[in-house]
C-alpha positions as protocol buffer text, in pm:
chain_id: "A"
residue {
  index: 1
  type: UNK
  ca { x: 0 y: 0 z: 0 }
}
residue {
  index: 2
  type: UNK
  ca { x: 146 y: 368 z: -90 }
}
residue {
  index: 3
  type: UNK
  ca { x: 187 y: 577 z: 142 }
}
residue {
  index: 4
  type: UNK
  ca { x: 409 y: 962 z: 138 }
}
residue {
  index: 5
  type: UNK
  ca { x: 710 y: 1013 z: 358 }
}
residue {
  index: 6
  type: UNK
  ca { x: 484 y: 1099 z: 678 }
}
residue {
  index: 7
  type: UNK
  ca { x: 306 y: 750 z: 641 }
}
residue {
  index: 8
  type: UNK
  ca { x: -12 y: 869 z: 532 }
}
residue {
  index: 9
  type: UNK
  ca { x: -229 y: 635 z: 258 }
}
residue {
  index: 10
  type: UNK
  ca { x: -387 y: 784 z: 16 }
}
residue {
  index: 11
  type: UNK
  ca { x: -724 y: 722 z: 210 }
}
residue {
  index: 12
  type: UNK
  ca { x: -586 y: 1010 z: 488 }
}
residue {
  index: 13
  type: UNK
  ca { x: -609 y: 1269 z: 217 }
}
residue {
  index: 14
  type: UNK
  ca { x: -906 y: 1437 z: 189 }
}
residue {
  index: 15
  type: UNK
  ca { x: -1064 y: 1440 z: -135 }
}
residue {
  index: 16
  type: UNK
  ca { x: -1357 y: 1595 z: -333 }
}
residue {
  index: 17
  type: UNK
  ca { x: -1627 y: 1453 z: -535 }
}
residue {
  index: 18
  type: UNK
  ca { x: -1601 y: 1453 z: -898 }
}
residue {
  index: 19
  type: UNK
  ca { x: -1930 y: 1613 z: -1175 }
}
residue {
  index: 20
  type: UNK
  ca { x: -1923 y: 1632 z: -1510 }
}
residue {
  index: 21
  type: UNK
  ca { x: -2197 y: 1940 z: -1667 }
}
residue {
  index: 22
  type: UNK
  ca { x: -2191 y: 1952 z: -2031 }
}
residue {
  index: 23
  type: UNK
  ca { x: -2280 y: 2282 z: -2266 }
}
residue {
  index: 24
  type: UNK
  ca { x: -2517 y: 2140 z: -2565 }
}
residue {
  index: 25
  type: UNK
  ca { x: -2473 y: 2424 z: -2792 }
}
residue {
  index: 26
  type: UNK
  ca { x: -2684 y: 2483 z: -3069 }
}
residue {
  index: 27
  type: UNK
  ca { x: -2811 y: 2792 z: -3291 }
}
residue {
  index: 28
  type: UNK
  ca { x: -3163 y: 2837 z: -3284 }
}
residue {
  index: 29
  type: UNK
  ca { x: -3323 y: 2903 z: -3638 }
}
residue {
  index: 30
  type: UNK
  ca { x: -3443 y: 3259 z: -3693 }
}
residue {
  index: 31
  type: UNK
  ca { x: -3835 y: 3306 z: -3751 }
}
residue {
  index: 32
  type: UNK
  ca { x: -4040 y: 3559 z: -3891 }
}
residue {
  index: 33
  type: UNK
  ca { x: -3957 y: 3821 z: -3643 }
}
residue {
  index: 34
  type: UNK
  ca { x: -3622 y: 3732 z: -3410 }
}
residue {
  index: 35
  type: UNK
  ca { x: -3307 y: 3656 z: -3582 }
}
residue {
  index: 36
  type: UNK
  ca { x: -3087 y: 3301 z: -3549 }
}
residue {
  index: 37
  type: UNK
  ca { x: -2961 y: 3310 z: -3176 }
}
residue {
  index: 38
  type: UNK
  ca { x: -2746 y: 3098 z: -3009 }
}
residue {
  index: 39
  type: UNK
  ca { x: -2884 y: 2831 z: -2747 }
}
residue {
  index: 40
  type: UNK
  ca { x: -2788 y: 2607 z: -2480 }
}
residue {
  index: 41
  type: UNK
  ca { x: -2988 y: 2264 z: -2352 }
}
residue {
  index: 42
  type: UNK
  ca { x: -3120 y: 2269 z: -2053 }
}
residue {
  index: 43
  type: UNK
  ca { x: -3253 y: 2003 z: -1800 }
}
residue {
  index: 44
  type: UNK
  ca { x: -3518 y: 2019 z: -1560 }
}
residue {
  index: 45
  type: UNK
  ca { x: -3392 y: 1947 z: -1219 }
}
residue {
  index: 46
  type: UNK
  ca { x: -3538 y: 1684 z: -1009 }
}
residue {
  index: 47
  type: UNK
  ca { x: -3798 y: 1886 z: -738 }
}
residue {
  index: 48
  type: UNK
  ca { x: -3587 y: 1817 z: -398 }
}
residue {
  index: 49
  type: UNK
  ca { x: -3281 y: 2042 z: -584 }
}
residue {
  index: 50
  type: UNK
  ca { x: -3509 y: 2373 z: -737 }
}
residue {
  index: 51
  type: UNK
  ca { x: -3505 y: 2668 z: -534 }
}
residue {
  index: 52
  type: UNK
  ca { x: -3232 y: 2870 z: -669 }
}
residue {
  index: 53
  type: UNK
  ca { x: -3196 y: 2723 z: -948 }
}
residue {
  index: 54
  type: UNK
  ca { x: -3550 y: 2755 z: -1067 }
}
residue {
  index: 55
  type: UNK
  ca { x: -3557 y: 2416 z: -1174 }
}
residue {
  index: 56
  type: UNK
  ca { x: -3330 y: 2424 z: -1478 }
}
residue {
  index: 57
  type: UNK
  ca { x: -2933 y: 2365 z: -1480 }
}
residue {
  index: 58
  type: UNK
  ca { x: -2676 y: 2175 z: -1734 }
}
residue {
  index: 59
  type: UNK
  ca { x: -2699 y: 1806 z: -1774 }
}
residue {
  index: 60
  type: UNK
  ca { x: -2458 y: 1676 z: -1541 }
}
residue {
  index: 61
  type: UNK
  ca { x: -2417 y: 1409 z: -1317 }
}
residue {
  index: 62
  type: UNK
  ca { x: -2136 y: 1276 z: -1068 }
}
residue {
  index: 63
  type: UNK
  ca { x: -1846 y: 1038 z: -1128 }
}
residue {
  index: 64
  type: UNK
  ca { x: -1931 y: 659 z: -1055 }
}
residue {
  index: 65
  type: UNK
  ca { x: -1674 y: 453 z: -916 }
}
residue {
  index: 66
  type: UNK
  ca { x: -1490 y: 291 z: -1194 }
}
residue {
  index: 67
  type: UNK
  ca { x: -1642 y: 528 z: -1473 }
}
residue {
  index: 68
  type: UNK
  ca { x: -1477 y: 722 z: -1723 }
}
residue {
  index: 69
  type: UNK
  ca { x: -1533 y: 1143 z: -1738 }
}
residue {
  index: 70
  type: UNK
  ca { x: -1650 y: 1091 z: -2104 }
}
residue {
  index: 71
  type: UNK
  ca { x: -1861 y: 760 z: -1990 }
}
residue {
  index: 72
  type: UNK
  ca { x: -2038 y: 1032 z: -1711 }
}
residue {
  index: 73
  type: UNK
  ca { x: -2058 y: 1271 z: -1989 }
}
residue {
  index: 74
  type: UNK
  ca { x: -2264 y: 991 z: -2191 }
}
residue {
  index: 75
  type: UNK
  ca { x: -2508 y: 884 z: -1939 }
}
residue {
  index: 76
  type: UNK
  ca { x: -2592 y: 1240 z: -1786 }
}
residue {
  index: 77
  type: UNK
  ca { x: -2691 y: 1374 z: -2138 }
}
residue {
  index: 78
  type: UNK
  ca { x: -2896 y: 981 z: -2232 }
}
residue {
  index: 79
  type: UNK
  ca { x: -2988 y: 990 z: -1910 }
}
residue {
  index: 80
  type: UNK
  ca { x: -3104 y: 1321 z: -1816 }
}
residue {
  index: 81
  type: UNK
  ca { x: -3217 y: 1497 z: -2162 }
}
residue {
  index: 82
  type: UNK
  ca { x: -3236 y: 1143 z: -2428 }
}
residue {
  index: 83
  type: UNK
  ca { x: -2939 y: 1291 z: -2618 }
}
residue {
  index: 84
  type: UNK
  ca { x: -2705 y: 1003 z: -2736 }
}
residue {
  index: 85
  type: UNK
  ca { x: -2472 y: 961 z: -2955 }
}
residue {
  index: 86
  type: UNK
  ca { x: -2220 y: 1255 z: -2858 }
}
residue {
  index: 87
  type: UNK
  ca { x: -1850 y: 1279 z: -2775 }
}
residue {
  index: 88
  type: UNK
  ca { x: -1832 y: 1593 z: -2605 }
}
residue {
  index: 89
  type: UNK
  ca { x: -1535 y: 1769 z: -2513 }
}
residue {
  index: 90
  type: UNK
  ca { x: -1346 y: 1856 z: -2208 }
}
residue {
  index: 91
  type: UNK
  ca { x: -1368 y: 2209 z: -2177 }
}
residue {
  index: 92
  type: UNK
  ca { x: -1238 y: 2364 z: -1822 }
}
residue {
  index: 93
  type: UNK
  ca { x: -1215 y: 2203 z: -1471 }
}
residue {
  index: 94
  type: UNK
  ca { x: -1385 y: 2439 z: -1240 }
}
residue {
  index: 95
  type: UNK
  ca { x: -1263 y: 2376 z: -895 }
}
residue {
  index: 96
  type: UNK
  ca { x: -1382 y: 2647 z: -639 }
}
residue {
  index: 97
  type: UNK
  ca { x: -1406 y: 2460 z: -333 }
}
residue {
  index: 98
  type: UNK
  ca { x: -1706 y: 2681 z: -273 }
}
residue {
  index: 99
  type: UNK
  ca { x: -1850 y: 2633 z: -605 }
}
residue {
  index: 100
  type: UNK
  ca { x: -2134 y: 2382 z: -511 }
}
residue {
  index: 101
  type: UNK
  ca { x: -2362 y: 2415 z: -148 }
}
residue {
  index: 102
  type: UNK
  ca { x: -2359 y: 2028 z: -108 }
}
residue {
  index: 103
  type: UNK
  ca { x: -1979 y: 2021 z: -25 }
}
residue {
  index: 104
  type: UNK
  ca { x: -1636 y: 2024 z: -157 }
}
residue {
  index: 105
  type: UNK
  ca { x: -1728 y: 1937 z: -585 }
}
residue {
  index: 106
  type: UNK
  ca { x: -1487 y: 1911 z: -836 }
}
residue {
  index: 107
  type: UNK
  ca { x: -1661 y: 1999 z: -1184 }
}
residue {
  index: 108
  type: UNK
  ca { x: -1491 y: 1908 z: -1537 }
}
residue {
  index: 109
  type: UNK
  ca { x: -1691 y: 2101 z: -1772 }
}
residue {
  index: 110
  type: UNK
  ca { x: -1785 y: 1973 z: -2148 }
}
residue {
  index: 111
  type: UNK
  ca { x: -1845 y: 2110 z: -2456 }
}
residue {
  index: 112
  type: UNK
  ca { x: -2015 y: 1995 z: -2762 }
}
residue {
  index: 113
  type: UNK
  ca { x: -2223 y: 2183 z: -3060 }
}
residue {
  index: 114
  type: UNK
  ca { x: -2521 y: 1983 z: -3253 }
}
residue {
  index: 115
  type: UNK
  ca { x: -2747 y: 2119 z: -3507 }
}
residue {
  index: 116
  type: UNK
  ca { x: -3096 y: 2262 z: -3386 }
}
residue {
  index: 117
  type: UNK
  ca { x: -3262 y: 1988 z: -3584 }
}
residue {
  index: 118
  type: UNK
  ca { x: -3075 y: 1700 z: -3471 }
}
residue {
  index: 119
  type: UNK
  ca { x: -3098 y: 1808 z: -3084 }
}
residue {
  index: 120
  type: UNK
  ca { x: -3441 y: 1839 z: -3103 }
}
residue {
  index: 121
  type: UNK
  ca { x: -3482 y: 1476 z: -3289 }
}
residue {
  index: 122
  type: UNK
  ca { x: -3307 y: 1373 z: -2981 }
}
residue {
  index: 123
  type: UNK
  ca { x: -3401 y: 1520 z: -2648 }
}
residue {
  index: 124
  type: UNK
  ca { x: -3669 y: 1500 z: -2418 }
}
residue {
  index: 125
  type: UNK
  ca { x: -3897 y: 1740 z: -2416 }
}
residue {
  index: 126
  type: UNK
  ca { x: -4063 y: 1671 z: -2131 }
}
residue {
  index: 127
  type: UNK
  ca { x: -3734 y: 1701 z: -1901 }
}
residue {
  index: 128
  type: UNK
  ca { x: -3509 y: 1975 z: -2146 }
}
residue {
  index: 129
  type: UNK
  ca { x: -3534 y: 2279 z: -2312 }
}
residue {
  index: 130
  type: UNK
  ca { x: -3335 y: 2466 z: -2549 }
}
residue {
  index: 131
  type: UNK
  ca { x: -3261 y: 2838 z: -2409 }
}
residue {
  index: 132
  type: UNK
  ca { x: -3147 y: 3165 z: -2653 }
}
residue {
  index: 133
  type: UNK
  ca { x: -2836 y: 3292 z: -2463 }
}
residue {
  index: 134
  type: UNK
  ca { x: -2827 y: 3536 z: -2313 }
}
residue {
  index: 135
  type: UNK
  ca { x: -3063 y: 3368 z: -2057 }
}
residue {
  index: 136
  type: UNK
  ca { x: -3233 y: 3510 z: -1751 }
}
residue {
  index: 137
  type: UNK
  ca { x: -3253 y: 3182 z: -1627 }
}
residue {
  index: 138
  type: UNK
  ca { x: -3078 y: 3138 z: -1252 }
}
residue {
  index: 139
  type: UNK
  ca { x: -2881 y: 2859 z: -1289 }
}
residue {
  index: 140
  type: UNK
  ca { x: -2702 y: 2638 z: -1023 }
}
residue {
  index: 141
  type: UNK
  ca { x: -2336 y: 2640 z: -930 }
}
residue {
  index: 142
  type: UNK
  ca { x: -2104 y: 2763 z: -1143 }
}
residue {
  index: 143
  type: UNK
  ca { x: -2323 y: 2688 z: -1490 }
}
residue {
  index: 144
  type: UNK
  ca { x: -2344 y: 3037 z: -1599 }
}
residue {
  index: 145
  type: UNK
  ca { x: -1999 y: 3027 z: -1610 }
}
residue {
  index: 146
  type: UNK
  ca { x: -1918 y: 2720 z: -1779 }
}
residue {
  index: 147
  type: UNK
  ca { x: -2211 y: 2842 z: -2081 }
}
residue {
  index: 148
  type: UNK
  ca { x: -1991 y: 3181 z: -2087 }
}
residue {
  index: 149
  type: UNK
  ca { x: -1629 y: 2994 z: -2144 }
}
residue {
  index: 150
  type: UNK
  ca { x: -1825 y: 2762 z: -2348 }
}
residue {
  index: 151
  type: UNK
  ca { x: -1948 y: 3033 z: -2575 }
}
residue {
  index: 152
  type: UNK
  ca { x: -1620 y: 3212 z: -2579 }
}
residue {
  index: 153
  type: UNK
  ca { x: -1460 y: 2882 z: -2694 }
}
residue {
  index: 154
  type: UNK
  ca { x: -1706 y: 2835 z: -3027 }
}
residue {
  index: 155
  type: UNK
  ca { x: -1676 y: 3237 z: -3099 }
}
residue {
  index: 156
  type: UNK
  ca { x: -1312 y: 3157 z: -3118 }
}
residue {
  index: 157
  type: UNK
  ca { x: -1347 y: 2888 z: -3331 }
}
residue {
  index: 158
  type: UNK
  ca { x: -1608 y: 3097 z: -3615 }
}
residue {
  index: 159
  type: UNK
  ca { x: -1413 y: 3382 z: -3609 }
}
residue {
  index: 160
  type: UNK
  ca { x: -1180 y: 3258 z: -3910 }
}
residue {
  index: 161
  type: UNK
  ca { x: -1339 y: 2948 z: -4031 }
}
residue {
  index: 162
  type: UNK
  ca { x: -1688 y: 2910 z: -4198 }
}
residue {
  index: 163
  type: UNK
  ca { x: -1905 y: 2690 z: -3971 }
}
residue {
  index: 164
  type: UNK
  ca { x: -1634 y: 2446 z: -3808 }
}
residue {
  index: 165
  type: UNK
  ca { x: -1879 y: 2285 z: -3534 }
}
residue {
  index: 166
  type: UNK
  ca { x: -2138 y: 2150 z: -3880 }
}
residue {
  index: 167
  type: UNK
  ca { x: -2433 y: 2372 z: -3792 }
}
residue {
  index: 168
  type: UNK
  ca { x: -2516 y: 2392 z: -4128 }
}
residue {
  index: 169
  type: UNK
  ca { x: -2602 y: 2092 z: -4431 }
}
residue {
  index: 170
  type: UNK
  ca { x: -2288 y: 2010 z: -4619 }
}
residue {
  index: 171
  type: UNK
  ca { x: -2464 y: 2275 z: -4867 }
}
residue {
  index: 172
  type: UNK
  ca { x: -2526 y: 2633 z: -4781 }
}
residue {
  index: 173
  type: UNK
  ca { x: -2542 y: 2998 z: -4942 }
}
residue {
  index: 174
  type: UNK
  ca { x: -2358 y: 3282 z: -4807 }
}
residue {
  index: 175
  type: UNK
  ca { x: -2674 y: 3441 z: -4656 }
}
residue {
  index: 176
  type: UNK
  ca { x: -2676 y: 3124 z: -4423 }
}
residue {
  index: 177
  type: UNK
  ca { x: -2354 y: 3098 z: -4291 }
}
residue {
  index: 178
  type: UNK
  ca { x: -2338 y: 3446 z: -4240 }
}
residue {
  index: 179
  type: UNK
  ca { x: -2646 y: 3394 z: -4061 }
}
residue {
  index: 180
  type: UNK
  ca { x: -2536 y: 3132 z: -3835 }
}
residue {
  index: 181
  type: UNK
  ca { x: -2204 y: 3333 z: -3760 }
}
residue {
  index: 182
  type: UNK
  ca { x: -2371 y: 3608 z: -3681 }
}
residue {
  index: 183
  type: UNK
  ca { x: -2574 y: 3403 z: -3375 }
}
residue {
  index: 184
  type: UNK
  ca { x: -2247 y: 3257 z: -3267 }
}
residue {
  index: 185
  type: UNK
  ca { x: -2105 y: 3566 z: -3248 }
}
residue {
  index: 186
  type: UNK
  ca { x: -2365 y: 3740 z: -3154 }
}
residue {
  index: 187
  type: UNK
  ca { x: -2360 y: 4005 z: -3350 }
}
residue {
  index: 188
  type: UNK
  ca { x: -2401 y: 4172 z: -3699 }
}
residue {
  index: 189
  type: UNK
  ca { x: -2125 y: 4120 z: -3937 }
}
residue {
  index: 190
  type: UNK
  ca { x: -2052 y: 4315 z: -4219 }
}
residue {
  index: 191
  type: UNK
  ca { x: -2130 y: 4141 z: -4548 }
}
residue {
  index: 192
  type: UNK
  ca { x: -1859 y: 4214 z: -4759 }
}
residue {
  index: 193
  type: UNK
  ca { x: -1578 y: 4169 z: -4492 }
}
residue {
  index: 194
  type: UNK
  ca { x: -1740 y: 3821 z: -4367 }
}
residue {
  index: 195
  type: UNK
  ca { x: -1748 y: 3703 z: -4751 }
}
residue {
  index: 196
  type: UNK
  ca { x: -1363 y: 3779 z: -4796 }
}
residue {
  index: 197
  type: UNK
  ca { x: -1278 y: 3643 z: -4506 }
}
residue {
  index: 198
  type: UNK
  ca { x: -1458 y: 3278 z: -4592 }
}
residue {
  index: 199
  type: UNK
  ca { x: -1443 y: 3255 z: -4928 }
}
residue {
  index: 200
  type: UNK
  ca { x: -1062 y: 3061 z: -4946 }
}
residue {
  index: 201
  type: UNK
  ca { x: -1250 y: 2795 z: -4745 }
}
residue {
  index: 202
  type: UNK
  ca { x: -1554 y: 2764 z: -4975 }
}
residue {
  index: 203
  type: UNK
  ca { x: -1612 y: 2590 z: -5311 }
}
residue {
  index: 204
  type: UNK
  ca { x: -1889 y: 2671 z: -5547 }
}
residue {
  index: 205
  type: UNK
  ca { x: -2147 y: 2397 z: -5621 }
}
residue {
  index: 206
  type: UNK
  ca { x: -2308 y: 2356 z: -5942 }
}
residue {
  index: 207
  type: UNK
  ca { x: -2617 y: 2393 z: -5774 }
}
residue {
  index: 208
  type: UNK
  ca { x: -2844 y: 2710 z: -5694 }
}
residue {
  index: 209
  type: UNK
  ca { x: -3095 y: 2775 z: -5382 }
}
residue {
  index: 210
  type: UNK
  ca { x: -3391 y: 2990 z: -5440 }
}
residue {
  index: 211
  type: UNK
  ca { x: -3273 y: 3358 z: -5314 }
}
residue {
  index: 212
  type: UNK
  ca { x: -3450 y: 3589 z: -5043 }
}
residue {
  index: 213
  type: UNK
  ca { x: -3615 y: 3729 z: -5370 }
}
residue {
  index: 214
  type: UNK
  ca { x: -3685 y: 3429 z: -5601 }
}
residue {
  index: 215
  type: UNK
  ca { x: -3367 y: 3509 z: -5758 }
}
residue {
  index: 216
  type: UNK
  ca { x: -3108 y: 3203 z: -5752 }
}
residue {
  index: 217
  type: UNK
  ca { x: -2846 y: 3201 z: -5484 }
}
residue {
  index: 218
  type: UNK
  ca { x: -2512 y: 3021 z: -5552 }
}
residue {
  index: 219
  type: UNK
  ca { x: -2434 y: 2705 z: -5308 }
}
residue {
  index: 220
  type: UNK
  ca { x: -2142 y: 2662 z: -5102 }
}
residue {
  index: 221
  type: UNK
  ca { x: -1967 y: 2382 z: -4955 }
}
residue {
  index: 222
  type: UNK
  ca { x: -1632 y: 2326 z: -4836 }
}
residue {
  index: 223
  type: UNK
  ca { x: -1334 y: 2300 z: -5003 }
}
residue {
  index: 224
  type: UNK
  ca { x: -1161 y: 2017 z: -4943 }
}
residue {
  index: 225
  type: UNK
  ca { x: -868 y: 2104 z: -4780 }
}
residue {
  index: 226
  type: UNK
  ca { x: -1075 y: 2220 z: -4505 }
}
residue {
  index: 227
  type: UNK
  ca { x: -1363 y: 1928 z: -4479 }
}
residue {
  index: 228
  type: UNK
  ca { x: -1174 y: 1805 z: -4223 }
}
């Protein structure tokens, strides 16, 4: 059995519990009179935790014994919101021993980014809900946080490169990549600028999409060199 130069085994130490809370982003479609936004999915908590919280926080869950972070990460978002089928990625550890009321928690936060369509063909909607950010929402802990460095993280990410996270079909027109940059960003970008900066990463497709007018709109996808 180890134990450090004073004698002590590792059981003498002590040591905090381990969470997992992941940040589902998506970018909620624009309608007929709000523009695209970005969003984050939400889980209802179970009754004996709302107060605070107002019943809504990031899917999390803590560490079993003999599990995996990414295996948590799995069964939190199957087992609290239906979502399966994800990989998400480690993001921050956020490890204020004051951070959570119930005691001394450890929290490795996730990150991952699925279309608006395909989160909504998987979640429950009885138990989740997709939120426009900025929310109002009180959430628990530190999860305002974690959706802040979360959305920091993708703005990084769509500042250079058209739509690295595969919001969009492998087919799009300007208009709607600009449009989903703009909700990541959140923000207005100038046309022209936003065009010169993507364009190197785009190919042309022989195809057209009916324009905001009726008039044809070329088709993007991208070029190869960046697909990956």
């Amino acid at each position: 059995m180890f134990t450090d130069v004073d004698g002590r085994a590792l059981a003498d130490f002590p040591r905090p519990s381990v969470a997992v809370d992941t940040a589902l982003m998506t970018v909620i479609p624009a309608t007929h009179d709000t523009l695209a936004r970005l969003g984050v999915l939400l889980v209802r908590r179970p009754p004996q935790s709302v107060g605070a919280a107002a019943g809504w926080a990031l899917p999390g869950t803590f560490l079993h014994e003999g599990e995996t972070l990414a295996e948590a990460v799995r069964r939190s978002l199957e087992v609290k919101a239906g979502v399966t089928g994800r990989e998400p990625q480690q993001l921050h550890v956020f490890d204020d021993p004051a951070r959570d009321d119930r005691g001394w928690v450890l929290s490795v936060a996730h990150l991952d980014v699925l279309s608006f369509v395909d989160l909504e063909l998987l979640r429950k909607p009885a138990n989740s809900r997709i939120v426009a950010l900025p929310s109002r929402l009180r959430l628990p802990y530190d999860h305002l946080a974690i959706i802040d460095l979360a959305t920091e993280r993708l703005r990084r990410e769509y500042r250079a490169h058209p739509d690295p996270r595969r919001l969009l079909h492998e087919s799009f027109t300007i208009a709607d990549l600009r449009a989903v940059h703009e909700a990541v960003a959140g923000r207005e970008l100038q046309k022209d600028t936003f065009r010169r900066l993507m364009i190197d990463e785009l190919e042309s497709l022989p195809a057209a999409a009916e324009g905001r007018r009726g008039r044809p709109a070329q088709l993007f996808g991208r070029s190869a060199r960046h697909a990956e």
